[in-house]
Steps between C-alpha positions, in 0.01 A plus 500: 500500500786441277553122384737300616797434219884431494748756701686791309702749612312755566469592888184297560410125607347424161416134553382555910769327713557795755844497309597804251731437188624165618690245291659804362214520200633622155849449595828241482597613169885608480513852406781781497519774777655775266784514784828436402766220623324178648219751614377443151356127452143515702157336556166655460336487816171650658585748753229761638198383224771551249785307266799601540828349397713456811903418460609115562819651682525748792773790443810397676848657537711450167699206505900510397478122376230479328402624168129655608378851574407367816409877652311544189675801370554468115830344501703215642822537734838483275741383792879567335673380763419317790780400765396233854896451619487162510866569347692774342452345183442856356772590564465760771768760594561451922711802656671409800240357766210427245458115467229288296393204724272293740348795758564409839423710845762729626546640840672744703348779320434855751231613271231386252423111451700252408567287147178323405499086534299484150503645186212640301516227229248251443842264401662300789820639365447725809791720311562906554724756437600708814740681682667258721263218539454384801671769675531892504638774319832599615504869683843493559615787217351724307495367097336630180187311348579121459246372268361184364429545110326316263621396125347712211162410425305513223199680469278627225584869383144583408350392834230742592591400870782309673485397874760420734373283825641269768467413870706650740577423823705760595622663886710780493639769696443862352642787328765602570627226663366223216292597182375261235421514157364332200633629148428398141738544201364693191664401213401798290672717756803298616440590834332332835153675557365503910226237495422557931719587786454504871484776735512638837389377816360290517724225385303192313402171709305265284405172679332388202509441112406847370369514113682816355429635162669766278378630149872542287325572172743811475824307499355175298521689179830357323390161515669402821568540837686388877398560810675508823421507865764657725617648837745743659640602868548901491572505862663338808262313753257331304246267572582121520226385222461234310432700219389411147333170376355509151258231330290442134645772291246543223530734195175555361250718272277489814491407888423124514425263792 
């Protein structure tokens, strides 16, 4: 038989204990994965008979607040703009029944849910910008978009990739009666370029905070942008909604948590 000596990793019970590789023998030391972001910084460890150098940190989803490649993907999140309406200290543009504020449940609505009670922010500022807050959309004439628009942001020309997200809690009737869009302005072009719009039936009816995310690396080219969320009536008899409500605007180089 083979003598009894001191455990190593190797698959086998080298010192007879019924026990295989324990104590994790050869390991501890710190060592570096070859993975990039905070995938990198490891400890050798036995796994299977063999050393291996295992990551401290699990991938996660990238983080817009903090300066680590959490989802381990080369590269950190550049966030250029990031907007909670706890106040219109932006300076945001409000068309005629946009308002910034506290969110507060509406009623009376015929289809779709109603205004949410909370926002999405982690802040007790509890702040939004929405159509009507705390009530619904009026149906009673047909109008052209009405918008809410941000101020010109900065972002970096030579971006490979710029991102546009938010949460949306939106309920909407549909085209024709109601159709909504979100735009972004290309400064290269002068013009307002069609980031999303809505359709047909049927008409939207979120009942939660929904995560939406748009790549605008097109129209991020001359160093700065806006962006705008809007609606329209196009015909008589629309829905009683309570339309849009729009939280944690974030411009960023990619999608963040």
């Amino acid at each position: 038989p083979n003598p009894v000596g001191a455990e190593v990793c190797d698959g086998f019970d080298n010192n007879c204990n019924g026990q295989v590789d324990e104590g994790n023998p050869g390991g501890g030391a710190a060592c570096v994965t070859g993975a990039p972001g905070v995938c990198s910084p490891g400890t050798l460890t036995c796994q299977a008979g063999m050393l291996a150098c295992i990551a401290n940190a699990s991938q996660g989803a990238e983080k817009c607040d903090m300066p680590g490649d959490e989802n381990c993907n080369g590269a950190s999140a550049t966030v250029f703009f990031s907007e909670t309406f706890a106040s219109n200290a932006a300076g945001w543009t409000l068309d005629t029944e946009w308002q910034i504020g506290p969110t507060l449940v509406s009623m009376g609505q015929n289809y779709g849910n109603p205004d949410p009670a909370a926002d999405h922010s982690a802040t007790a500022d509890n702040g939004v910008a929405g159509v009507v807050l705390g009530g619904n959309a009026s149906q009673s004439m047909q109008h052209p978009f009405r918008w809410l628009t941000s101020p010109s942001i900065p972002v970096d020309a030579s971006a490979t990739s710029v991102y546009l997200q938010f949460w949306r809690w939106l309920n909407s009737d549909f085209s024709p009666w109601m159709t909504n869009r979100v735009e972004v302005f290309d400064t290269v072009s002068n013009t307002w370029k069609l980031v999303w719009q809505s359709g047909n039936s049927p008409g939207i009816t979120d009942a939660a905070w929904t995560k939406q995310v748009y790549d605008i690396s097109a129209s991020s080219k001359g160093g700065s942008i806006k962006v705008r969320f809007g609606f329209n009536i196009q015909a008589n008899g629309a829905f009683m909604v309570s339309q849009w409500n729009v939280d944690d605007v974030v411009i960023t180089t990619e999608p963040c948590d």
